[in-house]
C-alpha positions as a Markdown table, in Angstrom:
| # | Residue | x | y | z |
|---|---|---|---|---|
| 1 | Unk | -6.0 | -17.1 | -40.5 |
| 2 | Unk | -2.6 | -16.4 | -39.0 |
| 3 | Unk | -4.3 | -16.2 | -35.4 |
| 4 | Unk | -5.8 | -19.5 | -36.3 |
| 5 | Unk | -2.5 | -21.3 | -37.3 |
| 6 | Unk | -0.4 | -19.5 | -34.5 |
| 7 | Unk | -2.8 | -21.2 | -31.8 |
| 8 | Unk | -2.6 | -25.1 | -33.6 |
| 9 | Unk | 1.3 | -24.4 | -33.4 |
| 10 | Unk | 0.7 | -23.7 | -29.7 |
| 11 | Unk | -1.1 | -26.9 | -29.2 |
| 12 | Unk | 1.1 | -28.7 | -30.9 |
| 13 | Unk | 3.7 | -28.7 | -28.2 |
| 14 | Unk | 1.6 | -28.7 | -24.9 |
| 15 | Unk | 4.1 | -29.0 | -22.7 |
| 16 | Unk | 6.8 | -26.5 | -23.9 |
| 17 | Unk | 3.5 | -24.3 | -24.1 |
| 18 | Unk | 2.3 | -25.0 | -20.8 |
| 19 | Unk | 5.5 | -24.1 | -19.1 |
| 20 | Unk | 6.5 | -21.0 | -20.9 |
| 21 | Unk | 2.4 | -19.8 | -20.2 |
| 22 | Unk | 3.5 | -20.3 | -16.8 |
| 23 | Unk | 6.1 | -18.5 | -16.3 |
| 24 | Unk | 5.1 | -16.0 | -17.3 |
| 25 | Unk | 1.8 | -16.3 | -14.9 |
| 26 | Unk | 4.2 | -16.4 | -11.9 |
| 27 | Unk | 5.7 | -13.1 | -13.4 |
| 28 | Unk | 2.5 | -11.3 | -13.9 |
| 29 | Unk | 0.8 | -12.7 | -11.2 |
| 30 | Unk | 3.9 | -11.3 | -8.8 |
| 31 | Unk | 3.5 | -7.8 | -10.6 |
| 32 | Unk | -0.2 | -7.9 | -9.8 |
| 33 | Unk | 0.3 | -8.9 | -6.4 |
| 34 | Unk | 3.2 | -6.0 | -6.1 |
| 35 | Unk | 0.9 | -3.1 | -7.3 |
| 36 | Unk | -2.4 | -4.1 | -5.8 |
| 37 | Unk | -0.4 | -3.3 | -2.7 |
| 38 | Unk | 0.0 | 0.1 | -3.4 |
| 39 | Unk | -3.8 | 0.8 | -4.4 |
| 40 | Unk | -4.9 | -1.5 | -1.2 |
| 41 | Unk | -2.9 | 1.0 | 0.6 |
| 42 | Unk | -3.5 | 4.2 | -0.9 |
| 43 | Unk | -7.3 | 3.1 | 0.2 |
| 44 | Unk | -6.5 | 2.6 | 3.5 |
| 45 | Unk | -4.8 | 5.9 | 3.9 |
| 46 | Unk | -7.2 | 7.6 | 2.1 |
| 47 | Unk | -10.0 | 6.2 | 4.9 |
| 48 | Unk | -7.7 | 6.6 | 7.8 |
| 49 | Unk | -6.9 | 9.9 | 7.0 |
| 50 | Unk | -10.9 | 10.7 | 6.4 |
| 51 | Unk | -11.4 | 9.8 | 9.7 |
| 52 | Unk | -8.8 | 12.3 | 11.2 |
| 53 | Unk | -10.5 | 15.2 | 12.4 |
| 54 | Unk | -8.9 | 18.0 | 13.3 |
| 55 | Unk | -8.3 | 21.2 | 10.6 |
| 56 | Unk | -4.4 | 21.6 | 11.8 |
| 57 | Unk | -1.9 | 19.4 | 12.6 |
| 58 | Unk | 1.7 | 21.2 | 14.3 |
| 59 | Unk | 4.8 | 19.5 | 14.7 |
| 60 | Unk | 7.6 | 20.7 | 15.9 |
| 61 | Unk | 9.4 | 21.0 | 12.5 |
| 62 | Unk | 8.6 | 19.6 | 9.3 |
| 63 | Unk | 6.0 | 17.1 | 9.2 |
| 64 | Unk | 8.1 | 13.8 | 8.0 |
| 65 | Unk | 8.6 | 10.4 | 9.9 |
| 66 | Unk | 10.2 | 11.4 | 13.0 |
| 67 | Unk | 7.0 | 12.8 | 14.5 |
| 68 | Unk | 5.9 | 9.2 | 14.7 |
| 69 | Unk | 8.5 | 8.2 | 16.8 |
| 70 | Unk | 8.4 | 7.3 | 20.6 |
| 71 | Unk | 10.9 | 10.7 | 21.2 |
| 72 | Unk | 8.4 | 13.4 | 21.6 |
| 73 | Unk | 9.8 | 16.7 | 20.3 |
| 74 | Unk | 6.8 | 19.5 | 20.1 |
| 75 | Unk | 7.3 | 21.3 | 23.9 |
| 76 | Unk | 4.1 | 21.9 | 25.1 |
| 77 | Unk | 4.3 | 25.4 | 26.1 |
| 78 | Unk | 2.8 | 26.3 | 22.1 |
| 79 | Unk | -0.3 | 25.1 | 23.2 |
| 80 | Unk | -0.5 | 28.2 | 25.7 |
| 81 | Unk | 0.8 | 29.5 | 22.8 |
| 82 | Unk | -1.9 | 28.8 | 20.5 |
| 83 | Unk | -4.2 | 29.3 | 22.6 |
| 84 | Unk | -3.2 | 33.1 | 23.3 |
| 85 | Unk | -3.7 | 33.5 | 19.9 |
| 86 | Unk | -6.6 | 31.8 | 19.1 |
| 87 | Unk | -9.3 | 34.5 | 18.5 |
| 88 | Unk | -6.8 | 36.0 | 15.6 |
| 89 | Unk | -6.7 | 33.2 | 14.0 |
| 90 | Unk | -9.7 | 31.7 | 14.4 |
| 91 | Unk | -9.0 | 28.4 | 16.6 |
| 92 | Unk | -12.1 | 26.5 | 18.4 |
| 93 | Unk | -9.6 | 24.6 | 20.2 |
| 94 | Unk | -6.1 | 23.1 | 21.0 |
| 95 | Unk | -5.7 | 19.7 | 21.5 |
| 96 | Unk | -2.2 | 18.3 | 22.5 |
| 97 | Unk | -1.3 | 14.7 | 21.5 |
| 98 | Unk | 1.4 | 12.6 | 22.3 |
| 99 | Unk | 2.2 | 9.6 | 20.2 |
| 100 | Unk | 4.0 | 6.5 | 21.4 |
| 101 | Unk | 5.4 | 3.2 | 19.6 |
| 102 | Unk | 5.8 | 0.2 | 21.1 |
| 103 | Unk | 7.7 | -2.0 | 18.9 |
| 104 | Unk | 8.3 | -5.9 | 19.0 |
| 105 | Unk | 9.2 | -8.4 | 16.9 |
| 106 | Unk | 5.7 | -10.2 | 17.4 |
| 107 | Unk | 2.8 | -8.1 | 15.9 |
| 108 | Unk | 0.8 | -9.0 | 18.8 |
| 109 | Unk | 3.1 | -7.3 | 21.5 |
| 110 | Unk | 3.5 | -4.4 | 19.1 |
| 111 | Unk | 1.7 | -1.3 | 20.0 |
| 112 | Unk | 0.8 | 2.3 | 19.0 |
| 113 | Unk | -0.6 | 4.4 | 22.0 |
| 114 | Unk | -2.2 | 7.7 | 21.8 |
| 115 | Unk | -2.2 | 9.9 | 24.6 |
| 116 | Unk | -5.2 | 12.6 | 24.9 |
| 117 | Unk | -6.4 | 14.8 | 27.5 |
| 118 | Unk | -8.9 | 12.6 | 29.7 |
| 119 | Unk | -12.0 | 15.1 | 29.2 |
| 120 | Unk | -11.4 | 15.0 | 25.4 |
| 121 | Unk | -14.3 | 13.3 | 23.6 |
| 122 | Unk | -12.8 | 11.8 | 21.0 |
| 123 | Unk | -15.4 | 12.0 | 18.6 |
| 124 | Unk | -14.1 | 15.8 | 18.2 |
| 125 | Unk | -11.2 | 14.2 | 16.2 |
| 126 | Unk | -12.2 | 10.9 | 15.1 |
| 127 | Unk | -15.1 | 10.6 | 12.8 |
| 128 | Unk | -17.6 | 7.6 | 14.2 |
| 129 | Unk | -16.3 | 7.2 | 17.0 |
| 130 | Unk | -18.1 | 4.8 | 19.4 |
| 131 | Unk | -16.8 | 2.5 | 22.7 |
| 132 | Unk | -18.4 | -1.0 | 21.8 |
| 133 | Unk | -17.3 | -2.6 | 25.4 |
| 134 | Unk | -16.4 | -1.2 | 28.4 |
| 135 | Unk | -16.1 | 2.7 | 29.1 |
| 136 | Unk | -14.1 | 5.6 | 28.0 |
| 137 | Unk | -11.3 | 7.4 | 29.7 |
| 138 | Unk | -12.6 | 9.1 | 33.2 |
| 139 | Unk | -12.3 | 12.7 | 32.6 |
| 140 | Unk | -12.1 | 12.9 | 36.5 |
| 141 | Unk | -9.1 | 10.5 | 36.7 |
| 142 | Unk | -6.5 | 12.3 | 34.1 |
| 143 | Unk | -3.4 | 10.7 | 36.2 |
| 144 | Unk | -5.4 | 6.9 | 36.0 |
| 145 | Unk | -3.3 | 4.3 | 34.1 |
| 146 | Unk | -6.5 | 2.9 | 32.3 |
| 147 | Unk | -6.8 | 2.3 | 28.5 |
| 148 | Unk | -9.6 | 2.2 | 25.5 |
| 149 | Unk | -8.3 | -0.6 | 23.3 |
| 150 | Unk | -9.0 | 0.0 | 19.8 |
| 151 | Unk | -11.3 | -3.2 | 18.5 |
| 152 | Unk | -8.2 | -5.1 | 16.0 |
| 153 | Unk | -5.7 | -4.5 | 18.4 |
| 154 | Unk | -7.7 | -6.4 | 21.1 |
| 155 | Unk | -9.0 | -9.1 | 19.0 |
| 156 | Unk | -4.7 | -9.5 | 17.4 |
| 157 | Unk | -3.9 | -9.0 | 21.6 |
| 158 | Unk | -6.4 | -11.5 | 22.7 |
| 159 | Unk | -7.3 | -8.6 | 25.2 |
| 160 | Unk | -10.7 | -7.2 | 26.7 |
| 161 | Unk | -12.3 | -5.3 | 29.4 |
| 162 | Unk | -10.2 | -6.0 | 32.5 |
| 163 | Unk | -7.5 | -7.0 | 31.1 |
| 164 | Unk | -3.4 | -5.4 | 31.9 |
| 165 | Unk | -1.3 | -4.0 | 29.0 |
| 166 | Unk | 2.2 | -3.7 | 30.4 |
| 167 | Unk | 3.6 | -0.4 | 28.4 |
| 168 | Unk | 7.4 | -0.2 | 30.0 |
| 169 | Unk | 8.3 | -2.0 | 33.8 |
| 170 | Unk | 7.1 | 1.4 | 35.3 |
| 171 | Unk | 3.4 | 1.4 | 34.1 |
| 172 | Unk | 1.0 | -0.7 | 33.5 |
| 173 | Unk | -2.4 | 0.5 | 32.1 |
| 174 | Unk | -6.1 | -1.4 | 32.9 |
| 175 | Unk | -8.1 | -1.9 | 29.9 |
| 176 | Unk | -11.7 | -0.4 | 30.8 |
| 177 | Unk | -13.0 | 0.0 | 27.0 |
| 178 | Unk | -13.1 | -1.4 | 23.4 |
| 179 | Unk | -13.5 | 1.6 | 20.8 |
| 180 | Unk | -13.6 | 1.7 | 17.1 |
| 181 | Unk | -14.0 | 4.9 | 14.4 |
| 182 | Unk | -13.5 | 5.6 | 11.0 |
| 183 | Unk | -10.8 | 4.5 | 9.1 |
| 184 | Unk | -9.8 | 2.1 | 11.2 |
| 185 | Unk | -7.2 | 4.1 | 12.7 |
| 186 | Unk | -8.0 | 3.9 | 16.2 |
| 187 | Unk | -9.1 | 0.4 | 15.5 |
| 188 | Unk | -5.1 | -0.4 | 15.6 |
| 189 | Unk | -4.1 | 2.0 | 18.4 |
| 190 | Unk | -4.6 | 2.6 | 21.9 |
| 191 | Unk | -6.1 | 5.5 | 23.6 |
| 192 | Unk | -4.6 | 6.7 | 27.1 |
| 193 | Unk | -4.8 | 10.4 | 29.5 |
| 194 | Unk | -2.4 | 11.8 | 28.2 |
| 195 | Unk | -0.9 | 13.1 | 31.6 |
| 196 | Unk | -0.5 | 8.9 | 32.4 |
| 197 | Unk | 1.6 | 8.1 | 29.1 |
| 198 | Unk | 3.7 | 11.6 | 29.5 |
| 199 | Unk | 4.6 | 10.1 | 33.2 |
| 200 | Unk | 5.1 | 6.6 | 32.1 |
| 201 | Unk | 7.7 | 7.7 | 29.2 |
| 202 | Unk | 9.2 | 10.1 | 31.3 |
| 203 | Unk | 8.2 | 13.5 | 29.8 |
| 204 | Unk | 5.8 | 16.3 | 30.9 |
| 205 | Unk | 6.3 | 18.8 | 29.0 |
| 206 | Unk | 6.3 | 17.8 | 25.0 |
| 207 | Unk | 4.3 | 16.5 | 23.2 |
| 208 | Unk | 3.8 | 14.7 | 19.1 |
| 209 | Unk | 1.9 | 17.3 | 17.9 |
| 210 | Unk | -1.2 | 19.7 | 18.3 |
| 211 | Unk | -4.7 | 19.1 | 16.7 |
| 212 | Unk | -6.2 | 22.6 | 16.2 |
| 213 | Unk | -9.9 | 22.6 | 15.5 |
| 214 | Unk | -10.8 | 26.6 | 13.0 |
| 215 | Unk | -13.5 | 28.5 | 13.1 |
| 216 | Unk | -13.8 | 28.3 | 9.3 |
| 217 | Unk | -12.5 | 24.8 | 8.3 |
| 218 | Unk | -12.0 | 26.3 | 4.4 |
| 219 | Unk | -9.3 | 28.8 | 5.7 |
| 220 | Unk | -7.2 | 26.1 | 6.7 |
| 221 | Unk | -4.6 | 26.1 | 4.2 |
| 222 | Unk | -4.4 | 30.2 | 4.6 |
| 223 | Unk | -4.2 | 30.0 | 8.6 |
| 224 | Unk | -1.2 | 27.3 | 8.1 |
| 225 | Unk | 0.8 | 29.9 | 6.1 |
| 226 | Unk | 0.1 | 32.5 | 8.9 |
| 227 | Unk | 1.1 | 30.4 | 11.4 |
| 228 | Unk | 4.5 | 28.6 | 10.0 |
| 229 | Unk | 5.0 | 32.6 | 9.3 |
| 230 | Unk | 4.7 | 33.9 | 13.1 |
| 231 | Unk | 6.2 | 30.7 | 14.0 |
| 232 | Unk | 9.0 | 29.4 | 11.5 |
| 233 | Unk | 10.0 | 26.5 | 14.1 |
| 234 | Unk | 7.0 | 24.7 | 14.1 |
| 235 | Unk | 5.6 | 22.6 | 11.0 |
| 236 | Unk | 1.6 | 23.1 | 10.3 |
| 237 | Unk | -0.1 | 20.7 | 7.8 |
| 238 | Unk | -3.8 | 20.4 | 6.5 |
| 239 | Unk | -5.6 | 17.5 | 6.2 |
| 240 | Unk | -4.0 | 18.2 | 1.8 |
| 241 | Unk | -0.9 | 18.1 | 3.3 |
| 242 | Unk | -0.8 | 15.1 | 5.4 |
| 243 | Unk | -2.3 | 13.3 | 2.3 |
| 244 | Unk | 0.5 | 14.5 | 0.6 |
| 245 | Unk | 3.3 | 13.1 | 2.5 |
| 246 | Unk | 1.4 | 9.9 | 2.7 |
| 247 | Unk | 1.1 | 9.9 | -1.6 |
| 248 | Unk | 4.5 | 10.7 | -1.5 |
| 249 | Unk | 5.6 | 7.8 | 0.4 |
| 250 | Unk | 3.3 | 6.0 | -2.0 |
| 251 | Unk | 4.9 | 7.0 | -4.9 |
| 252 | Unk | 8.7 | 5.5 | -3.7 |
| 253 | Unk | 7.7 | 2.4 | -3.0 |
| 254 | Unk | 5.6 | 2.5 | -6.0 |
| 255 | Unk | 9.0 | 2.4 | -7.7 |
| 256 | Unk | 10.6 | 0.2 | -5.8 |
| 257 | Unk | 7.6 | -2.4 | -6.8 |
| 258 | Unk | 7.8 | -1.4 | -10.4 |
| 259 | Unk | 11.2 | -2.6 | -10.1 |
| 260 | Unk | 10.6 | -6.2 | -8.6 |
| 261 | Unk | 8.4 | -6.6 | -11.0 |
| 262 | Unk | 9.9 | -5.3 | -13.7 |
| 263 | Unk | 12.8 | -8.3 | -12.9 |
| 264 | Unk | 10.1 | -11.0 | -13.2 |
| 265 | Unk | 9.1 | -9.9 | -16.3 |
| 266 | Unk | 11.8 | -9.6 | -17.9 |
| 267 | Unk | 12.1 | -13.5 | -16.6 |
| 268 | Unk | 9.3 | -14.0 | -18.5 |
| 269 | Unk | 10.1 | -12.1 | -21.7 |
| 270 | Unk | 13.8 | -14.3 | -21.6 |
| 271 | Unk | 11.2 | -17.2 | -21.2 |
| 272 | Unk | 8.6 | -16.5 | -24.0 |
| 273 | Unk | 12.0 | -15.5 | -26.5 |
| 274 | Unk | 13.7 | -18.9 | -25.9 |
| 275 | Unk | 10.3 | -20.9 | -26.5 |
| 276 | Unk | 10.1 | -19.1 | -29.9 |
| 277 | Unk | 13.5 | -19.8 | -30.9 |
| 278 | Unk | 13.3 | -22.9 | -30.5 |
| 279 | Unk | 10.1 | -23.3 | -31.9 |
| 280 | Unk | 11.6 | -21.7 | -35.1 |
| 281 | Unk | 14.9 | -24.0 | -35.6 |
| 282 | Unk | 13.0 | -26.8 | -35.2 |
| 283 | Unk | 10.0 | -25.6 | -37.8 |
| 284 | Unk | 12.6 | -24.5 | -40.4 |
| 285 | Unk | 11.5 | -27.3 | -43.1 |
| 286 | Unk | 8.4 | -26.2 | -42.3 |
| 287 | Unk | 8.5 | -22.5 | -43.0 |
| 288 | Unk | 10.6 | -23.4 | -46.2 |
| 289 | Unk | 7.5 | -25.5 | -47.5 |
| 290 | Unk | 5.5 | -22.7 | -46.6 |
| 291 | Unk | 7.6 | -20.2 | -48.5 |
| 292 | Unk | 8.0 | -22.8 | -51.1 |
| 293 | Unk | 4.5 | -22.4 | -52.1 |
| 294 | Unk | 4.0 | -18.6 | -52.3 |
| 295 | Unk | 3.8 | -17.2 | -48.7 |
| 296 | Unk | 6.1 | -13.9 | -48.3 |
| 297 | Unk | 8.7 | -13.6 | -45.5 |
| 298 | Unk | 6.2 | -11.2 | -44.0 |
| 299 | Unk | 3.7 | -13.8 | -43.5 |
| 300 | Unk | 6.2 | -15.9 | -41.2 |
| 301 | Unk | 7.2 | -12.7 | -39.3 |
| 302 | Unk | 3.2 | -12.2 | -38.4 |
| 303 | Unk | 2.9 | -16.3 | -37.9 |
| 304 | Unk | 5.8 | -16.2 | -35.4 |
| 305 | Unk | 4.6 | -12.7 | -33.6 |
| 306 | Unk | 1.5 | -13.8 | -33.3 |
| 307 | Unk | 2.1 | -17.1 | -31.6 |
| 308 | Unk | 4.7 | -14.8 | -29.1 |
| 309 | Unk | 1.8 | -12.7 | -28.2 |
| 310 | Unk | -0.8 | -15.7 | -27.6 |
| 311 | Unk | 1.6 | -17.3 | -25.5 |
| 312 | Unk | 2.0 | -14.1 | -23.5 |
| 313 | Unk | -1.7 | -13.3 | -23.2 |
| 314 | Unk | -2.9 | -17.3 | -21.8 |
| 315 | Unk | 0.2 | -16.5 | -19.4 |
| 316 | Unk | -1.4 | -13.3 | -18.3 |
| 317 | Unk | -4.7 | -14.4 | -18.2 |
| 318 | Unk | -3.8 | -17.2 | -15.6 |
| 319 | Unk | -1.3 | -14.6 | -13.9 |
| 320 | Unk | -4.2 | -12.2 | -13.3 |
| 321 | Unk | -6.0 | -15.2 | -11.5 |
| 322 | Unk | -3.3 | -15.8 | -9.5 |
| 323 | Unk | -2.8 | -12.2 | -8.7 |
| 324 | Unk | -6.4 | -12.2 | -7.5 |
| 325 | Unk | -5.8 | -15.1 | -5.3 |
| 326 | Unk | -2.2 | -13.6 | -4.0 |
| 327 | Unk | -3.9 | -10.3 | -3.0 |
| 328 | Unk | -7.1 | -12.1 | -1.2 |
| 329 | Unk | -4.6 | -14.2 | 0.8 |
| 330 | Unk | -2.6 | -11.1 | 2.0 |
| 331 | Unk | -5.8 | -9.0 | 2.7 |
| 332 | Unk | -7.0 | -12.2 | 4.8 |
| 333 | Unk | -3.6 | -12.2 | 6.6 |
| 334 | Unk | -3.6 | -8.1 | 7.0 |
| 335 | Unk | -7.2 | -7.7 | 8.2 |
| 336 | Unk | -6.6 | -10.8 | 11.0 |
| 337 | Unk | -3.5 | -8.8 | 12.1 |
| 338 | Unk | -4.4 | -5.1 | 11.4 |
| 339 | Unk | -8.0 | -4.8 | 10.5 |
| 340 | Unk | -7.3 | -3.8 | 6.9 |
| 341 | Unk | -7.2 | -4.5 | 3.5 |
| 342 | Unk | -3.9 | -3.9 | 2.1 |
| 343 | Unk | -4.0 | -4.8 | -1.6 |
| 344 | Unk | -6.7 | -3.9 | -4.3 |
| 345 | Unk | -7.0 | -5.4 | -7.5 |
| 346 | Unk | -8.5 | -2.4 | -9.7 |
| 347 | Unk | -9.6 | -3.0 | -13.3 |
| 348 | Unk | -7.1 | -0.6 | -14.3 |
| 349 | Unk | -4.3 | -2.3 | -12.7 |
| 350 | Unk | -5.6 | -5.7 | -14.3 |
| 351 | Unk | -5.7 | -3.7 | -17.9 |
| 352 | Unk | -2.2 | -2.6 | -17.3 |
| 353 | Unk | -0.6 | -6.7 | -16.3 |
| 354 | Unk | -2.5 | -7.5 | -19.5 |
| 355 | Unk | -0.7 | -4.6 | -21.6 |
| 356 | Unk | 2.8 | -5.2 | -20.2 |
| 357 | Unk | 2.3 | -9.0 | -21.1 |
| 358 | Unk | 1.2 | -7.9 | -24.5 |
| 359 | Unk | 4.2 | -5.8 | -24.9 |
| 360 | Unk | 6.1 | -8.4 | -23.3 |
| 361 | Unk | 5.1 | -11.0 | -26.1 |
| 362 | Unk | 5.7 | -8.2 | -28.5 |
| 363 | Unk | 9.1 | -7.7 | -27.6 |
| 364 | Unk | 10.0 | -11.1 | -27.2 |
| 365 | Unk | 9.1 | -12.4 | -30.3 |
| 366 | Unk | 10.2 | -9.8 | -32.7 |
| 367 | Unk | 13.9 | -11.7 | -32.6 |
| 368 | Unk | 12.7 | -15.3 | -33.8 |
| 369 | Unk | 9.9 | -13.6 | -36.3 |
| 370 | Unk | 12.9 | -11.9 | -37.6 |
| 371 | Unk | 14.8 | -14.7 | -38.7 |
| 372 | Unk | 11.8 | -17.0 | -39.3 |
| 373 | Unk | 11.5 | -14.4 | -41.9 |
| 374 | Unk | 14.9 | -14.6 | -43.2 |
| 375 | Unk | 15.2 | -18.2 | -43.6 |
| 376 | Unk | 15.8 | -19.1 | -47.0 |
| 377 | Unk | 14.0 | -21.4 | -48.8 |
| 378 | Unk | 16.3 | -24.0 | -50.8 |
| 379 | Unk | 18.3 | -23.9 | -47.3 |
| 380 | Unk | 14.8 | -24.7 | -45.2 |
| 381 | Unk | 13.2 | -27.1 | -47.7 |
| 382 | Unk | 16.7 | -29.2 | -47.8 |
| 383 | Unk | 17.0 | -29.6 | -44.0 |
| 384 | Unk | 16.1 | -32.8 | -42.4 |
């Protein structure tokens, strides 16, 4: 009965109604929007980092953002290193990678380049690996400034076979292949010898890290510990690891979502506590009538709450459609630029926008229920 008379008071005032429900749709819509960005990416990383191969990564220190700038810092004498060392702990092989950012405003000119030995196959370190177009890097030619263009960055480049990617004024490399793999990591990057991008940066002899390949891929996380041991400079992660620092990541701007959406909805809540106010001062000859014959304060308090929460769910059921719509427009401008999907809209996450909203209506309701439920009757019945 009360859910029956809180939805004819909602009808009653359409407009006032319709523009409260849509505020707070914009609110939940934006929250939505906000965390299916963190599960859209959490995906991605979870796939790019599925298609990394190798057991070990080493850095030169701790594993953290600076590896993934374009200063090189691992010196490339540990892979002799390594290597002298390989039968005790049980390394296949060391491979040395160097990792190089080219930034621009434009995300067309903006580049990641990957420089690995020229006899590599890559398919020792990316899963599914496969040129589509083109060659692969000439094993023969290790000094040869020639590149294999992953498959997003040459459809966001407008770029193919034959065509010139200008890295700095002293090298330029020819395109000679389109690759993709797994993940969609190399997808977004470009693959170069090594010994070419080391000479047209300006460094021989460091590198980003070293991809070691075990014996026995389970031991992994007991060879790390050996090797940070004999080696406390360098920084060895697992594929756990890497994951980690990746969830980690995650997890701060997880917050800093939280807290822009937390603002809009608290927008919203201001929004659906004002409706109900007002909703109440203008209903007070009403509720006195209604108190007049026989209905207890507590009825009012449930009549008003009711109505609050209503109001709250229609908003969040249009907010979770906008959400939907929101998070397909940025996936279609993400996979045109990057080749990925950036924001998921789980069930979960569309359970939890429907809770907060819930809560929200909750919240914001409990002040005009109050003193719909205090209003006394001669005082209500005698208003005009």
């Amino acid at each position: 009965m009360i859910g029956a008379l809180a939805l004819t008071s909602l009808r009653r005032r359409p407009l006032r109604t319709f523009l409260t429900a849509l505020g707070i749709a914009v609110a939940v819509g934006s929250t939505v929007i906000f965390l299916s960005l963190g599960e859209g990416l959490r995906r991605a990383f979870a796939d790019g980092l599925g298609g990394l191969g190798p057991d070990l990564q080493v850095s030169f220190g701790p594993f953290d953002g600076t590896v993934f700038t374009a200063v090189p810092e691992l010196p490339l004498r540990y892979q002799e290193t390594l290597e002298a060392v390989a039968d005790r702990y049980g390394i296949t092989s060391v491979t040395p990678i160097l990792l190089y950012v080219r930034g621009s405003l434009a995300t067309a000119t903006a580049f990641v380049f990957y420089g690995l030995p020229a006899e590599l196959d890559p398919r020792r370190l990316y899963a599914e690996y496969r040129v589509l177009e083109g060659r692969g890097l000439d094993p023969e030619r290790p000094d040869a400034l020639e590149a294999v263009i992953g498959e997003q960055t040459a459809r966001r480049a407008g770029m193919g076979v034959g065509s010139t990617l200008r890295l700095n004024p002293r090298a330029s490399f020819e395109i000679v292949g389109i690759a993709t793999a797994a993940g969609g990591l190399l997808d977004n990057a470009i693959v170069v010898p090594l010994t070419a991008l080391q000479r047209a940066i300006g460094t021989t002899d460091r590198v980003s890290f070293l991809a070691l390949e075990l014996r026995q891929s389970d031991q992994a996380a007991r060879i790390a510990g050996e090797i940070s041991s004999a080696y406390p400079e360098l920084g060895v992660q697992t594929r756990g690891d890497i994951s980690s620092l990746f969830e980690r990541g995650m997890q701060i701007t997880d917050v800093v979502r939280l807290g822009i959406s937390g603002i809009a909805l608290i927008v919203g809540a201001i929004a659906v506590a004002n409706t109900m106010l007002m909703s109440v001062f203008e209903r007070t000859r009403e509720f006195g009538v209604i108190r007049a014959v026989g209905a207890r304060p507590r009825f009012l308090f449930g009549l008003v709450l009711v109505e609050a929460v209503l109001l709250s769910l229609v908003g969040a059921a249009a907010g979770v459609v906008f959400g939907y719509l929101g998070a397909w427009l940025v996936n279609l401008l993400a996979f045109d630029l990057l080749g990925l999907d950036i924001a998921a809209v789980t069930p979960r996450l569309v359970a939890f926008a429907v809770a907060v909203a819930a809560c929200m209506g909750l919240t914001a309701g409990l002040l005009p229920a109050a003193r719909a439920a205090r209003i006394p009757i001669a005082v209500a019945v005698a208003r005009e």
